[in-house]
mmCIF file of the N, C-alpha and C atoms, coordinates in Angstrom:
data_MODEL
# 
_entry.id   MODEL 
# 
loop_
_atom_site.group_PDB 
_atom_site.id 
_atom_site.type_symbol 
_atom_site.label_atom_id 
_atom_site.label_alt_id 
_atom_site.label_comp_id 
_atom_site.label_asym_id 
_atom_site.label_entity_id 
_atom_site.label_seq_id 
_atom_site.pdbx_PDB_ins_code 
_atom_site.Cartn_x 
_atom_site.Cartn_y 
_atom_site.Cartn_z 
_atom_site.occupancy 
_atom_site.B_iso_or_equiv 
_atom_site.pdbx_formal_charge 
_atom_site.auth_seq_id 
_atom_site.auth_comp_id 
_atom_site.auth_asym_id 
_atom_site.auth_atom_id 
_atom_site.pdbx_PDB_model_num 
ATOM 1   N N  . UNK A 1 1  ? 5.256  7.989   -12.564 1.00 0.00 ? 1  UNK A N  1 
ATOM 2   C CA . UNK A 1 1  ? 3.916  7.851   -13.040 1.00 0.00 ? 1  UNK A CA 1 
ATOM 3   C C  . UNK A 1 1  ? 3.174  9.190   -12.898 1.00 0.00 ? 1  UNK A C  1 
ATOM 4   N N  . UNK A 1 2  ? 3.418  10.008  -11.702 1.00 0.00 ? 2  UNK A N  1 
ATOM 5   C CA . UNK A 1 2  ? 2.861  11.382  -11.721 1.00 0.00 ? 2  UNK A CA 1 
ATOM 6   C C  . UNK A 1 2  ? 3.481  12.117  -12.892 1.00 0.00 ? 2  UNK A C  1 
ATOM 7   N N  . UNK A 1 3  ? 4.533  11.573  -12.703 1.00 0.00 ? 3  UNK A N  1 
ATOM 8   C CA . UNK A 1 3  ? 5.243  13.009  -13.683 1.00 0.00 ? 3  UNK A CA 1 
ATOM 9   C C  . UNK A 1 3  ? 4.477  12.765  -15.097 1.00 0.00 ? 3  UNK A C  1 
ATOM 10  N N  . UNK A 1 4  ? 4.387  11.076  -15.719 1.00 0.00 ? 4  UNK A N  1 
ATOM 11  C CA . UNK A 1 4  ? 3.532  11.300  -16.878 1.00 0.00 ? 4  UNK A CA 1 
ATOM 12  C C  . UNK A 1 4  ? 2.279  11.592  -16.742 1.00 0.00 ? 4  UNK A C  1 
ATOM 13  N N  . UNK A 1 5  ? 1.174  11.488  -15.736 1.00 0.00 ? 5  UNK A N  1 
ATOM 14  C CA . UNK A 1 5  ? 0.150  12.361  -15.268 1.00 0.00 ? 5  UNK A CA 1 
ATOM 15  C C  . UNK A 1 5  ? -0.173 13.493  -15.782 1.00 0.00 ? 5  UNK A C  1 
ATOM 16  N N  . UNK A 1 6  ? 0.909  14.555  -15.200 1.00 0.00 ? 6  UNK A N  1 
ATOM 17  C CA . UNK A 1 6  ? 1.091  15.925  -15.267 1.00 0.00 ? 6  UNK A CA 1 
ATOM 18  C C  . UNK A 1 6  ? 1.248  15.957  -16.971 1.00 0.00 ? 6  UNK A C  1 
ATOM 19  N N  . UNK A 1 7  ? 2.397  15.666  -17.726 1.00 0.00 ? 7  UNK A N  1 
ATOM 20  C CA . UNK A 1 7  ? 2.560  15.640  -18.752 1.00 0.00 ? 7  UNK A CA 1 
ATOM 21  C C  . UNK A 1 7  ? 1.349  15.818  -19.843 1.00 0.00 ? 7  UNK A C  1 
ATOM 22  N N  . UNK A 1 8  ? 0.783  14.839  -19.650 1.00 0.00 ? 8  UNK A N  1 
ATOM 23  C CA . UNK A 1 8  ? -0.372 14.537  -20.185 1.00 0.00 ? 8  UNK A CA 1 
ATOM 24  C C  . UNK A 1 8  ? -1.188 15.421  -20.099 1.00 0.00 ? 8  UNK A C  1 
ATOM 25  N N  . UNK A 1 9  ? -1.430 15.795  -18.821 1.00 0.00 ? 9  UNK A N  1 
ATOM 26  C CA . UNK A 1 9  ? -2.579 17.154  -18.609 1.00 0.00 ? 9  UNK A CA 1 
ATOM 27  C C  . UNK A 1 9  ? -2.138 18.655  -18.914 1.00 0.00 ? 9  UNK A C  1 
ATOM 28  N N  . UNK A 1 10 ? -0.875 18.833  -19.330 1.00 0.00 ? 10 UNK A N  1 
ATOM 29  C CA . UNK A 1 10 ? -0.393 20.010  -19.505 1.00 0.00 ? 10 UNK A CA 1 
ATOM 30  C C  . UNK A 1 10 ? -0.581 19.750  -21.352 1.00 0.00 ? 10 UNK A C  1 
ATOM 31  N N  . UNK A 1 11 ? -0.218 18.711  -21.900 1.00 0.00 ? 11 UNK A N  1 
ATOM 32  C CA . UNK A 1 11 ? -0.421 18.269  -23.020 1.00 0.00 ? 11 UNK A CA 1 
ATOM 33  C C  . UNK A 1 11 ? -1.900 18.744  -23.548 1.00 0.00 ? 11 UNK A C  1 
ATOM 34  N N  . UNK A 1 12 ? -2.705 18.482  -23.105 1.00 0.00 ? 12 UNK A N  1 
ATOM 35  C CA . UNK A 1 12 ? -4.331 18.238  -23.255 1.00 0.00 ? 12 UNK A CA 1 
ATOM 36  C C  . UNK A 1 12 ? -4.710 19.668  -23.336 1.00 0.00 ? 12 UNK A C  1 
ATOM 37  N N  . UNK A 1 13 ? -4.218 20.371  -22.160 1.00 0.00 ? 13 UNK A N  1 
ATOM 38  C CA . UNK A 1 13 ? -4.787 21.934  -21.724 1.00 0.00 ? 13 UNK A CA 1 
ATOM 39  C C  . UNK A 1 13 ? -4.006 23.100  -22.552 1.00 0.00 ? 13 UNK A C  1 
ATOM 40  N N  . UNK A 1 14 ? -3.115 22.636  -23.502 1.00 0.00 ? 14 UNK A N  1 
ATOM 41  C CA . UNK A 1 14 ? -1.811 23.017  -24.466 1.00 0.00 ? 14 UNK A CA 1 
ATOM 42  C C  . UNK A 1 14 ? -1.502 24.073  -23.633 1.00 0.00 ? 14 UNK A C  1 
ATOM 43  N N  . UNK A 1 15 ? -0.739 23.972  -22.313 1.00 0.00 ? 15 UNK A N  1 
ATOM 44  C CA . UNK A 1 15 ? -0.189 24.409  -21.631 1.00 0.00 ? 15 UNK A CA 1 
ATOM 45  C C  . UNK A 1 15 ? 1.369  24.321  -22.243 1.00 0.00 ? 15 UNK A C  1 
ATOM 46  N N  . UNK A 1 16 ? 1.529  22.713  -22.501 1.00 0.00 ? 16 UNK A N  1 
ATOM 47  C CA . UNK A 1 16 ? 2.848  22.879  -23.641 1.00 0.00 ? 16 UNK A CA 1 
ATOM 48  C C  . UNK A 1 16 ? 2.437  22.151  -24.666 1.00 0.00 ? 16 UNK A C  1 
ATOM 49  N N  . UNK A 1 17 ? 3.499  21.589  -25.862 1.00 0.00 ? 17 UNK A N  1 
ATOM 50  C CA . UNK A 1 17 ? 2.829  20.782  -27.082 1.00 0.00 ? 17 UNK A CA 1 
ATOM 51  C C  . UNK A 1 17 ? 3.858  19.829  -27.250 1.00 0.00 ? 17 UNK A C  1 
ATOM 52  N N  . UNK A 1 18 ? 2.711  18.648  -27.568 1.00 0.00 ? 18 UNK A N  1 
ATOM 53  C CA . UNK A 1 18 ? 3.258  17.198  -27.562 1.00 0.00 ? 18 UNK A CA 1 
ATOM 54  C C  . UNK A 1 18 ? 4.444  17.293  -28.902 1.00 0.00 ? 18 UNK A C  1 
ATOM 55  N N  . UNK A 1 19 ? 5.595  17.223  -28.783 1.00 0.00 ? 19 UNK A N  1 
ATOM 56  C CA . UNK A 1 19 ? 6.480  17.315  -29.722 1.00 0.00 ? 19 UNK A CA 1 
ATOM 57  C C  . UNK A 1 19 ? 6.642  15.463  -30.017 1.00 0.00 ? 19 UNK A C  1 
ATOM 58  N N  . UNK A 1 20 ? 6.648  15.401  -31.343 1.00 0.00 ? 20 UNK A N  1 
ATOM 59  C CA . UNK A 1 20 ? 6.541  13.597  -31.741 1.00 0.00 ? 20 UNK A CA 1 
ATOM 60  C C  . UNK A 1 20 ? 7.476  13.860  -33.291 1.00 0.00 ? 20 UNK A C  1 
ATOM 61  N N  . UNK A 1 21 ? 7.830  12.883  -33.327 1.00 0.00 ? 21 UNK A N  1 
ATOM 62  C CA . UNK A 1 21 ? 8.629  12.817  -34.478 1.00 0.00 ? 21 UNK A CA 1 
ATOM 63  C C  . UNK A 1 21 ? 7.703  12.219  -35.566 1.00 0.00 ? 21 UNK A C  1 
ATOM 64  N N  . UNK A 1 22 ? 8.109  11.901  -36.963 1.00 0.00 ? 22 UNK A N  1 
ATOM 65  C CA . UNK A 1 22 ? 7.104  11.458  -37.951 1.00 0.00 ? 22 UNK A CA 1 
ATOM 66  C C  . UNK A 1 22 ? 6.841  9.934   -37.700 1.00 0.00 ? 22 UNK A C  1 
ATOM 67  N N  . UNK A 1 23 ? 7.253  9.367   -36.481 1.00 0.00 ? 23 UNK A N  1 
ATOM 68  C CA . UNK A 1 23 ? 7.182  7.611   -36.514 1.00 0.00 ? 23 UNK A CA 1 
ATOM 69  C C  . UNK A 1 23 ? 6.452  7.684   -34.827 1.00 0.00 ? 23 UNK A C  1 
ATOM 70  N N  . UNK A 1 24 ? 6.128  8.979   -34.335 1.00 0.00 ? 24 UNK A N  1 
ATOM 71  C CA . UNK A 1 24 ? 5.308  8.810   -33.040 1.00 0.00 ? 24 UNK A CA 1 
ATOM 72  C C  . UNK A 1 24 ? 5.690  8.893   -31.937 1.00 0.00 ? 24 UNK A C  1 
ATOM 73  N N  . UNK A 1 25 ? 7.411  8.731   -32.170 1.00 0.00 ? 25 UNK A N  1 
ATOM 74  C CA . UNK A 1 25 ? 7.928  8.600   -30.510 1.00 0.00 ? 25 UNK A CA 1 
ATOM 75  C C  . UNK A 1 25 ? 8.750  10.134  -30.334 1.00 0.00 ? 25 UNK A C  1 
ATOM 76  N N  . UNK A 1 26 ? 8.798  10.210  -28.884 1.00 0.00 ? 26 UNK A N  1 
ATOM 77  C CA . UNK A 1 26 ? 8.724  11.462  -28.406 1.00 0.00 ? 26 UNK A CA 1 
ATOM 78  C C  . UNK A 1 26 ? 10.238 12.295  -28.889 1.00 0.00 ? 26 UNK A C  1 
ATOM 79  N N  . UNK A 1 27 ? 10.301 12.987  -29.361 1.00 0.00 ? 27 UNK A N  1 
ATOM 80  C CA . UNK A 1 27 ? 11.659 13.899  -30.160 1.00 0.00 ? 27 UNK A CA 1 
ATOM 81  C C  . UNK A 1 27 ? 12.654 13.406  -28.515 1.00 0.00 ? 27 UNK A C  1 
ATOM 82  N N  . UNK A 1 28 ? 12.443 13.998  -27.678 1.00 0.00 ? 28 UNK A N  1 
ATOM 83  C CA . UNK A 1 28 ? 13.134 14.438  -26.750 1.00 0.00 ? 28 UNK A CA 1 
ATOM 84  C C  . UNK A 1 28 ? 13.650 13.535  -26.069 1.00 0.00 ? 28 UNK A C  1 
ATOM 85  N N  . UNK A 1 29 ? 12.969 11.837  -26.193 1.00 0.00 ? 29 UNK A N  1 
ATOM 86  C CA . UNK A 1 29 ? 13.592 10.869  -25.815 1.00 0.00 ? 29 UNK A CA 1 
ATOM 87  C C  . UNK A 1 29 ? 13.985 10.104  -27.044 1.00 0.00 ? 29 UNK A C  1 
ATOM 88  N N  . UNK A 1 30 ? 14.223 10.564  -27.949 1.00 0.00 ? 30 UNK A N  1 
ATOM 89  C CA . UNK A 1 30 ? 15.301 10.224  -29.397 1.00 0.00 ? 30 UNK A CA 1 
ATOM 90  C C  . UNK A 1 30 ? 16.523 11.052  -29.382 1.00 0.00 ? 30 UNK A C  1 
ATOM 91  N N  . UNK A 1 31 ? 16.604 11.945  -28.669 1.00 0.00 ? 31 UNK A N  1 
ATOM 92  C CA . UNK A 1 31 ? 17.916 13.168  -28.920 1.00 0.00 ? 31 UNK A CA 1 
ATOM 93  C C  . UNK A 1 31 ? 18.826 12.354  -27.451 1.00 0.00 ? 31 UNK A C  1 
ATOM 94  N N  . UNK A 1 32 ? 17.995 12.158  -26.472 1.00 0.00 ? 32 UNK A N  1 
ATOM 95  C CA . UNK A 1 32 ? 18.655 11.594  -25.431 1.00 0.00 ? 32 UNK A CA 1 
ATOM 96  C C  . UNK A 1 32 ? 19.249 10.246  -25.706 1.00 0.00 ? 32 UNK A C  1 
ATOM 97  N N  . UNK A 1 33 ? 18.351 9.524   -26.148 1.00 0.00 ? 33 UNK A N  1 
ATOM 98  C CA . UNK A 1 33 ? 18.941 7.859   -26.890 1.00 0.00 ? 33 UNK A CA 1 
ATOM 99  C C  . UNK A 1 33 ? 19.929 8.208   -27.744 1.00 0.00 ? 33 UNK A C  1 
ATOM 100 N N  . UNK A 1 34 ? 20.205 8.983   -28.119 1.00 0.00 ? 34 UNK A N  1 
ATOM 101 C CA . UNK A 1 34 ? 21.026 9.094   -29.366 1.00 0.00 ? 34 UNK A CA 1 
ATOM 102 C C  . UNK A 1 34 ? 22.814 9.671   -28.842 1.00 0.00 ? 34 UNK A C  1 
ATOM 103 N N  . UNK A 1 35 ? 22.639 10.729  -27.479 1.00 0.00 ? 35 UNK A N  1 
ATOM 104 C CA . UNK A 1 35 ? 23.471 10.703  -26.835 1.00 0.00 ? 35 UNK A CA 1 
ATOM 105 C C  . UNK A 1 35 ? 24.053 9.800   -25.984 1.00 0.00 ? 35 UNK A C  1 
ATOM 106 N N  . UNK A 1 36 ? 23.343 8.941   -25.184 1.00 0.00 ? 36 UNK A N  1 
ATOM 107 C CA . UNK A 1 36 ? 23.624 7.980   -24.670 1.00 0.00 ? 36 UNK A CA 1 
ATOM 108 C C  . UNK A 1 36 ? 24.149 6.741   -25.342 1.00 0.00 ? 36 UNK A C  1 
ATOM 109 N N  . UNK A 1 37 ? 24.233 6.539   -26.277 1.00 0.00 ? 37 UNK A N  1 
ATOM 110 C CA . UNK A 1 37 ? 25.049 5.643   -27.346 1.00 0.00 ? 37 UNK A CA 1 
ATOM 111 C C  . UNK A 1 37 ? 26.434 6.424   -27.458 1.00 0.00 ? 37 UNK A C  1 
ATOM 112 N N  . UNK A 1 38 ? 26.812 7.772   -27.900 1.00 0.00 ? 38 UNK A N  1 
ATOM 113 C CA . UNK A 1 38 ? 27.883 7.904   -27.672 1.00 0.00 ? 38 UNK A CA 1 
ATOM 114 C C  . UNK A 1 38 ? 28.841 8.162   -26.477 1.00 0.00 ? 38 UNK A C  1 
ATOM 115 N N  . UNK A 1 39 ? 27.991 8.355   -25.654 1.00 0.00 ? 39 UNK A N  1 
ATOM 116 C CA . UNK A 1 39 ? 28.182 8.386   -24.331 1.00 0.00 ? 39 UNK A CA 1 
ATOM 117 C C  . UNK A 1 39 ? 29.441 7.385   -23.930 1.00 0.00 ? 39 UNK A C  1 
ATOM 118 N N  . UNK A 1 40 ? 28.222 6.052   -23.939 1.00 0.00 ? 40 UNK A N  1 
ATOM 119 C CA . UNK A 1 40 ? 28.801 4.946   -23.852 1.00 0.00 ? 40 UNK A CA 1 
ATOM 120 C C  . UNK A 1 40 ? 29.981 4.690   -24.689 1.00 0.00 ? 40 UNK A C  1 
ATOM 121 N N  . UNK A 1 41 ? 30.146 4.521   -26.004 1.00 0.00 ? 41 UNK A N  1 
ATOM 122 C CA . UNK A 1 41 ? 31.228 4.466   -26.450 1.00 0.00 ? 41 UNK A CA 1 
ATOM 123 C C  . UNK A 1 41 ? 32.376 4.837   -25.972 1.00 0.00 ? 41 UNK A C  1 
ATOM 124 N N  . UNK A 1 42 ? 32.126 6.468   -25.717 1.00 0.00 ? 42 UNK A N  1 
ATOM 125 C CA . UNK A 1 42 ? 33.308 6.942   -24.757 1.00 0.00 ? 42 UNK A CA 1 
ATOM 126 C C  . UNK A 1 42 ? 33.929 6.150   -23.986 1.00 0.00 ? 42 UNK A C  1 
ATOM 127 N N  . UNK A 1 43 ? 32.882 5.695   -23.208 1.00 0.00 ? 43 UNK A N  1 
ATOM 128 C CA . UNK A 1 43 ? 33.379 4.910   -21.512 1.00 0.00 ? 43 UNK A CA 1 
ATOM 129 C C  . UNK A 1 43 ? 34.457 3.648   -21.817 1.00 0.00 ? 43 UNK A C  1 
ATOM 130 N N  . UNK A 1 44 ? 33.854 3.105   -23.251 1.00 0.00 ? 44 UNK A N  1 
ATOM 131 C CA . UNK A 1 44 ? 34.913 2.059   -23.678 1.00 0.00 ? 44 UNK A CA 1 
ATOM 132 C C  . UNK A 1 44 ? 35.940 1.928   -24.359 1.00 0.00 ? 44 UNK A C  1 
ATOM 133 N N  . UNK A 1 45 ? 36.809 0.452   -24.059 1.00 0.00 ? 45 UNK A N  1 
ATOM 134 C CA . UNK A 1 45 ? 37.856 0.491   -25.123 1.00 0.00 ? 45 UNK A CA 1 
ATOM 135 C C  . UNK A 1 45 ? 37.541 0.149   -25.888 1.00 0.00 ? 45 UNK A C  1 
ATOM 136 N N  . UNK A 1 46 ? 38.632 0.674   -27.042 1.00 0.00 ? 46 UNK A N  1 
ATOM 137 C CA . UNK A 1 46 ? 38.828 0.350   -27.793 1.00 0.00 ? 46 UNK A CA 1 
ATOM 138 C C  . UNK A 1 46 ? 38.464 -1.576  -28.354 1.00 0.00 ? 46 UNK A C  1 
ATOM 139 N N  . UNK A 1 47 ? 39.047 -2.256  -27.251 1.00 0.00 ? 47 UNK A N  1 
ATOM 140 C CA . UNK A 1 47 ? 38.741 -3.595  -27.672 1.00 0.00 ? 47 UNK A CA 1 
ATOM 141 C C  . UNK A 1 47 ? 37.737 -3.925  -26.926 1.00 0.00 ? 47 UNK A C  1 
ATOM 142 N N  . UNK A 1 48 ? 36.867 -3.440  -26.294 1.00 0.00 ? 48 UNK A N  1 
ATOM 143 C CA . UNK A 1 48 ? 35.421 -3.902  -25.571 1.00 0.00 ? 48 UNK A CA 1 
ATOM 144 C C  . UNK A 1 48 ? 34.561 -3.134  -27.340 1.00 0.00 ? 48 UNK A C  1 
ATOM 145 N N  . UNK A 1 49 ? 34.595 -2.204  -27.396 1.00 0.00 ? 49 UNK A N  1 
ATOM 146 C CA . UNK A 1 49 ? 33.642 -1.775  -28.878 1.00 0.00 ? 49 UNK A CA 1 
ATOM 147 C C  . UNK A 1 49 ? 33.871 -2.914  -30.138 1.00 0.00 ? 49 UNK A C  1 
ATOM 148 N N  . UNK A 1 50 ? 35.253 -2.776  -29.933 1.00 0.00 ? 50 UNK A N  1 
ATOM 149 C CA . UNK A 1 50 ? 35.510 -4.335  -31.286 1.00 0.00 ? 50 UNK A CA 1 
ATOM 150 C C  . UNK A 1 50 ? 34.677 -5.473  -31.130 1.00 0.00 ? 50 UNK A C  1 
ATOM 151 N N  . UNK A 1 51 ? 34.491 -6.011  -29.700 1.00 0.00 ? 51 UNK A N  1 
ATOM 152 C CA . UNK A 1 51 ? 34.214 -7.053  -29.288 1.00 0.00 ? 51 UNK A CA 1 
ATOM 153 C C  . UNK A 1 51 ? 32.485 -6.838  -29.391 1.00 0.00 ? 51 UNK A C  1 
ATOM 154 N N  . UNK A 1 52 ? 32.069 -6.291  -29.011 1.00 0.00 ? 52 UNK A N  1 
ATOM 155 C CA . UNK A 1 52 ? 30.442 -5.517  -28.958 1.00 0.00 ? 52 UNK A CA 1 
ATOM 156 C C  . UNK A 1 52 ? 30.201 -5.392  -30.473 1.00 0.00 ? 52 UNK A C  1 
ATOM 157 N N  . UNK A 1 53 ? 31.021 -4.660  -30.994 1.00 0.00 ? 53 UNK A N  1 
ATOM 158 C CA . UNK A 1 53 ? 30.776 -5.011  -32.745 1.00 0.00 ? 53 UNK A CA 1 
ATOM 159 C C  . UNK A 1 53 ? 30.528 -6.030  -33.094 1.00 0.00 ? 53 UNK A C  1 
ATOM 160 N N  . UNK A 1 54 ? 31.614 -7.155  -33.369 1.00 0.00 ? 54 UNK A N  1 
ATOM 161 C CA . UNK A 1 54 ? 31.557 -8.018  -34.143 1.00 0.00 ? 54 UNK A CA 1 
ATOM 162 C C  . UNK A 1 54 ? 30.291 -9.156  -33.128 1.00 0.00 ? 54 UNK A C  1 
ATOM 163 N N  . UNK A 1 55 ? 29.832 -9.080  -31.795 1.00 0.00 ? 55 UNK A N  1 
ATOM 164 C CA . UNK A 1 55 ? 28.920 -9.424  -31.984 1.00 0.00 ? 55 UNK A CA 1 
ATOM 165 C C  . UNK A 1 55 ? 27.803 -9.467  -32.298 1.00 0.00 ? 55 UNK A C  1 
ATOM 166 N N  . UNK A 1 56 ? 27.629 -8.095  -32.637 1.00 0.00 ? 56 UNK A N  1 
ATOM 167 C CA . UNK A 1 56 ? 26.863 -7.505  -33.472 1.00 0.00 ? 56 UNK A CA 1 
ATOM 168 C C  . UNK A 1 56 ? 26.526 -7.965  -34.921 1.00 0.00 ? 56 UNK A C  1 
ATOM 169 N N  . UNK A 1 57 ? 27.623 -7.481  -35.698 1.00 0.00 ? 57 UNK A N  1 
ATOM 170 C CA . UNK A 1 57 ? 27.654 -8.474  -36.930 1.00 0.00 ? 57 UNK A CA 1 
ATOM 171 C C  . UNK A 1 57 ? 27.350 -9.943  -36.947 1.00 0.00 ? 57 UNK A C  1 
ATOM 172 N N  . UNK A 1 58 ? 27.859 -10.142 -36.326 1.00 0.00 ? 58 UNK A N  1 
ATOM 173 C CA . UNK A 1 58 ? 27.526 -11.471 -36.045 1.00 0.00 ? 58 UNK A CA 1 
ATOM 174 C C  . UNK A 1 58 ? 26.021 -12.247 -35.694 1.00 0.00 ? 58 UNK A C  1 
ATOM 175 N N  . UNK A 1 59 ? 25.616 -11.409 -35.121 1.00 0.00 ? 59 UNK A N  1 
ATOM 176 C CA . UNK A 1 59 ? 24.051 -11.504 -34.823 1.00 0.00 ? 59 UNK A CA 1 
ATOM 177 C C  . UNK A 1 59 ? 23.021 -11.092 -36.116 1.00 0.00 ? 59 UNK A C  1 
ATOM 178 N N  . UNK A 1 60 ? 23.676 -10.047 -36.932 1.00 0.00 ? 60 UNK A N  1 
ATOM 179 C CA . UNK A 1 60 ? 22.860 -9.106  -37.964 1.00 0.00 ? 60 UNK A CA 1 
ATOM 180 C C  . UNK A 1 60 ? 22.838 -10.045 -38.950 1.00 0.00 ? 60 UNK A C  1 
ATOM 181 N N  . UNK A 1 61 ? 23.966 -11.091 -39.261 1.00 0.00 ? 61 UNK A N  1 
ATOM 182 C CA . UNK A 1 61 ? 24.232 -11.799 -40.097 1.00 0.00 ? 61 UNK A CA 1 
ATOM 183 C C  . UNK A 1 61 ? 23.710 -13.190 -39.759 1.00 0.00 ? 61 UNK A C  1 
ATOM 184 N N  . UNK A 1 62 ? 23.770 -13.741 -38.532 1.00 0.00 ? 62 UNK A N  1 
ATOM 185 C CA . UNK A 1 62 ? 23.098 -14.533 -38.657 1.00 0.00 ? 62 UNK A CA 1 
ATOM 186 C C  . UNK A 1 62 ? 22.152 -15.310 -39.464 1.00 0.00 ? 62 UNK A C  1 
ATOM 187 N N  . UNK A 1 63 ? 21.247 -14.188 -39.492 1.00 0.00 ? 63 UNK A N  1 
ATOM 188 C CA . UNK A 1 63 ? 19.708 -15.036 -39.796 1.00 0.00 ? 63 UNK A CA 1 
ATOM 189 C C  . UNK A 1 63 ? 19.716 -15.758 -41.277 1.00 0.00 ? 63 UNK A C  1 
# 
């Protein structure tokens, strides 16, 4: 909670600059989300991703 504190006030005083993507959310925690998906993949098999897929599909298709 400090750390977004600080953020904010370094933000304000353009000590640094609020970097946002065109939909608002912060660049820098989109580049990280975006690694952490393949991340994960890594960690799995082959048949845990199959399985995570098709429930996937399965869910997308649902409705």
């Amino acid at each position: 909670m400090i750390g977004a504190a600080v953020m904010i006030g370094k933000i304000a005083t353009c000590e640094i600059e609020d970097v946002t993507t065109e939909d608002g959310k912060n660049a820098a925690a989109v580049a990280l989300g975006r690694l952490g998906g393949k991340k994960r993949a890594e960690g799995l098999s082959p048949q845990k991703r199959s399985e995570i897929a098709k429930k996937a599909a399965k869910s997308r298709w649902k409705r």
